[in-house]
C-alpha positions, 0 to 999 in steps of 0.5 A, a space after each residue: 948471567 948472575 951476580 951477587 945479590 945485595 941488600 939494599 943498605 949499599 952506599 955508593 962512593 960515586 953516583 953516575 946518572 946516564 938515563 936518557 942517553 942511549 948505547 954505547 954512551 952509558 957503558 962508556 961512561 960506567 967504564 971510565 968513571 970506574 976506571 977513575 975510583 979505588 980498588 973496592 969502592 963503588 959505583 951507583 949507575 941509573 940508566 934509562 937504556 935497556 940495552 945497560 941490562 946486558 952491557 954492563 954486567 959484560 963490563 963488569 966480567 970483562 973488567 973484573 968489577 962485581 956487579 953487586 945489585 941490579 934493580 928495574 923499576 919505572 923503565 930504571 935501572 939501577 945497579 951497584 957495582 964495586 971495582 
């Protein structure tokens, strides 16, 4: 699954941080808070559930959001992702 990749200048409209909570949680919350935003802004997600890395880029296809970025780094994942 791929998605369109950014540089890393993106600026977030909203910032949601669901590290330490564990599936479904995570995508739960990605979903409403994007189903709260405007058209084209965008979302920051950092999660801790290793699972997000499969979940959310689902969401996003299904949702027709766009997962801009995705970045893993110290058991982090970090993804950008505009409604």
């Amino acid at each position: 699954m791929g998605y369109a990749k950014a540089d890393n200048l993106l600026k977030a409209d909203k910032f949601l941080d669901v590290q330490g909570l564990f599936c479904p949680k995570p995508i739960v919350m990605t979903a409403g808070t994007l189903k709260s935003m405007d058209k084209g802004q965008i979302l920051q997600v950092v999660c801790s559930d290793n699972t997000a890395k499969l979940s959310i880029p689902m969401l996003c296809e299904r949702g027709s959001f766009k997962l801009l970025d995705l970045t893993e780094g110290n058991g982090v994942l970090n993804f950008f992702i505009q409604k």
